[in-house]
C-alpha positions as CSV (number, residue, x, y, z in Angstrom):
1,X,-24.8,-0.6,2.9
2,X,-26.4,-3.4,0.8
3,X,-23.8,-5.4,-1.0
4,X,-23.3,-5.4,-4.7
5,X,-22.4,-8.3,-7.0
6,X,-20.0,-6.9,-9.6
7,X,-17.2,-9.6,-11.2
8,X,-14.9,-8.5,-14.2
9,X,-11.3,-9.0,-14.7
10,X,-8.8,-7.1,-16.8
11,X,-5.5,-8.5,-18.2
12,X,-2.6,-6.5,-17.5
13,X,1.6,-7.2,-17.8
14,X,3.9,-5.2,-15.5
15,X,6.8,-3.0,-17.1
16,X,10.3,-2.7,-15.8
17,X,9.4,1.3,-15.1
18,X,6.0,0.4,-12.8
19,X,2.7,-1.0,-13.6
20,X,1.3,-1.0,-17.5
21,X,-1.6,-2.4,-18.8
22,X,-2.5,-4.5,-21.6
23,X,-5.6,-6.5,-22.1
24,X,-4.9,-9.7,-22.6
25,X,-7.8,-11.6,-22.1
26,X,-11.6,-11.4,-20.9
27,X,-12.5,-12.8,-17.5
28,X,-14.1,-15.5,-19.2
29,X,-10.2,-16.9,-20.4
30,X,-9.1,-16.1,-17.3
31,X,-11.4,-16.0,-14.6
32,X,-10.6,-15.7,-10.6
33,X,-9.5,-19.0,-8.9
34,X,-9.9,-20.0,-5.2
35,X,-7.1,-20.6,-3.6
36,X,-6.2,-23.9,-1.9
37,X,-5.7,-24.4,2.0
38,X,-2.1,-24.7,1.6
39,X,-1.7,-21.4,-0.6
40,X,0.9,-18.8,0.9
41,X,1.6,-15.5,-0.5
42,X,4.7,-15.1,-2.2
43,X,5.3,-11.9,-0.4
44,X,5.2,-12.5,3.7
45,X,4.6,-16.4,3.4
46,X,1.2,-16.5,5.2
47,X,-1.3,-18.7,4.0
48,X,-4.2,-16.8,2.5
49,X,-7.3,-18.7,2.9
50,X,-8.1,-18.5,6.4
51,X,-8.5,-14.4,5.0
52,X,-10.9,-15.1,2.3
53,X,-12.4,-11.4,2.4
54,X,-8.3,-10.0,1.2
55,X,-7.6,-12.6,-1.1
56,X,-6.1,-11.2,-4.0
57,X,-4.3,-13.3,-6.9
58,X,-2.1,-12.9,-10.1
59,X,-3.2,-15.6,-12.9
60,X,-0.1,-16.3,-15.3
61,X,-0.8,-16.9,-19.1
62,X,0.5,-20.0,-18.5
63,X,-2.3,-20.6,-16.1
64,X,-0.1,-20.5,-12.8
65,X,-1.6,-18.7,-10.1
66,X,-0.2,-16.9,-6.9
67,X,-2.1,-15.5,-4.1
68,X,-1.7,-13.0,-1.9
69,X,-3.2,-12.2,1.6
70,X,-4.5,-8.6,0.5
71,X,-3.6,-5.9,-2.2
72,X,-1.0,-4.7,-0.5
73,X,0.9,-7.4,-0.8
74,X,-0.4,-8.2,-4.2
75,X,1.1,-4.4,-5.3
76,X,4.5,-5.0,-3.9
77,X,5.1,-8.5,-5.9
78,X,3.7,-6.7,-8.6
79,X,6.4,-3.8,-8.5
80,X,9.2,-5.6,-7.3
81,X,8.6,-9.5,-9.1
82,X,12.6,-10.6,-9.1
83,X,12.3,-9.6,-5.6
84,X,9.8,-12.2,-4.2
85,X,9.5,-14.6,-7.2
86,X,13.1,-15.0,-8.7
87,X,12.4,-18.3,-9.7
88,X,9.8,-17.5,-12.1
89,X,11.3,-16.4,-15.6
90,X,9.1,-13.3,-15.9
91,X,6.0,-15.4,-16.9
92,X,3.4,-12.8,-18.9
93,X,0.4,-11.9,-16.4
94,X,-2.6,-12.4,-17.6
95,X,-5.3,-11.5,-15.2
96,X,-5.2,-10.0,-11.7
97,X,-7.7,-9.5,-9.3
98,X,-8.7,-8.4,-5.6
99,X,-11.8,-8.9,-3.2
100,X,-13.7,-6.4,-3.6
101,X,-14.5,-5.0,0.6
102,X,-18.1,-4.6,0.4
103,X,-19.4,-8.0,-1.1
104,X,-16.6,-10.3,-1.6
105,X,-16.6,-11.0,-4.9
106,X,-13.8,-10.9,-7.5
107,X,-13.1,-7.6,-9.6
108,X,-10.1,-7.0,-11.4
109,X,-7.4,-4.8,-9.9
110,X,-7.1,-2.5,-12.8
111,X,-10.6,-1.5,-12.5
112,X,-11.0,-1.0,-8.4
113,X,-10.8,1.8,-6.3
114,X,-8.3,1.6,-3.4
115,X,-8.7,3.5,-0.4
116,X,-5.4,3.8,1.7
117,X,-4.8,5.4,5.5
118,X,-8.5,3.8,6.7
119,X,-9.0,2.3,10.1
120,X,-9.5,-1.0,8.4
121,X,-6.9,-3.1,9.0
122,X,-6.1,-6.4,7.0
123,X,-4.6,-9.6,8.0
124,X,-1.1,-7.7,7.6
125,X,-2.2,-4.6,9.3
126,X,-2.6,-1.6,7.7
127,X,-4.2,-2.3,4.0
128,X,-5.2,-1.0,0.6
129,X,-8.8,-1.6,0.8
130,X,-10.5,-2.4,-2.3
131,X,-13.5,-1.5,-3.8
132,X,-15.7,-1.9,-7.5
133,X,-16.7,1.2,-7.3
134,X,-15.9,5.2,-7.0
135,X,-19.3,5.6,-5.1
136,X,-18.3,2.6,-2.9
137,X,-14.9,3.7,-1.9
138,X,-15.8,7.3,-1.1
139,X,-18.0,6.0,0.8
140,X,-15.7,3.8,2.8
141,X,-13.3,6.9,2.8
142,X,-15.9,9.2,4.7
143,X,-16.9,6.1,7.3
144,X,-13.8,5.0,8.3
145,X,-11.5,7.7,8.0
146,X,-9.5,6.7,4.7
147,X,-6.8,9.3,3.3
148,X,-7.2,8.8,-0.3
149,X,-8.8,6.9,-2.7
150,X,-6.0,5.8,-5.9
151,X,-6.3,3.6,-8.8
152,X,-3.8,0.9,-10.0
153,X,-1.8,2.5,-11.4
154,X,-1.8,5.2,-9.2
155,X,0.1,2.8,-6.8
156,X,4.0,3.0,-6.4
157,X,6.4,1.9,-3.7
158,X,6.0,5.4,-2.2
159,X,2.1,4.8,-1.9
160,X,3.0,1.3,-0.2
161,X,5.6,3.1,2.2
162,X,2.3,4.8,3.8
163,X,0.9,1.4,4.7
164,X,4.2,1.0,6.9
């Protein structure tokens, strides 16, 4: 498959009940960041650039950013925040996005399409594999053997669990 070039990211904040959205800003306020060679993700601890096709990242309004070493882990800070960052006084989310599988380039995680139960693995085993669009993911789903494609907020601790 020929790889698309397709960058956008969507605000969102994350409610005590699961994952809301809210635009906050355009990707031109806050755009992706790359992450540094000493960046860890706040979930498992492993550094993340060494895995620069499963980077994913939360940008704070503030302008803080984390990164994560794929979506999966990226999902599980998201759900469970006091859990993995209980240091951070709930800072308001401005921006989050994920490598998009297929070309590499930023999208926002509101907007992709995440195939689970694939025989892609990530740096963490098995992954949520995104992807910018429907077309690419079922796609993905019929190649390598993917259970389901699900959207943001389509993803719950439950969803996670069949990653384990």
């Amino acid at each position: 498959m020929k790889r698309r070039s397709s960058t956008f990211g969507v605000g969102l904040a994350v409610g005590l009940f699961g994952l809301g959205s809210v635009l906050l800003g355009s990707s031109q306020a806050f755009a992706p960041r790359q992450p540094d060679a000493s960046a860890t993700c706040p979930v498992c601890g492993m550094k993340v650039a060494p895995f620069p096709d499963w980077i994913a990242q939360v940008v704070f309004a503030d302008d803080r950013t984390l990164f994560f070493d794929g979506a999966k882990d990226l999902f599980r800070y998201l759900l469970e925040r006091p859990r993995y960052a209980p240091d951070l006084q709930d800072p308001e989310v401005a921006a989050v996005f994920v490598t998009s599988y297929y070309d590499g380039t930023w999208i926002g995680a509101e907007e992709a399409f995440y195939v689970i139960g694939s025989d892609v693995r990530g740096p963490m085993g098995p992954e949520l594999v995104p992807f910018a669009t429907s077309d690419e993911s079922e796609e993905f789903l019929r190649d390598h053997g993917g259970k389901r494609i699900v959207r943001f907020a389509e993803v719950t601790n439950e969803v996670l669990s069949l990653l384990d």
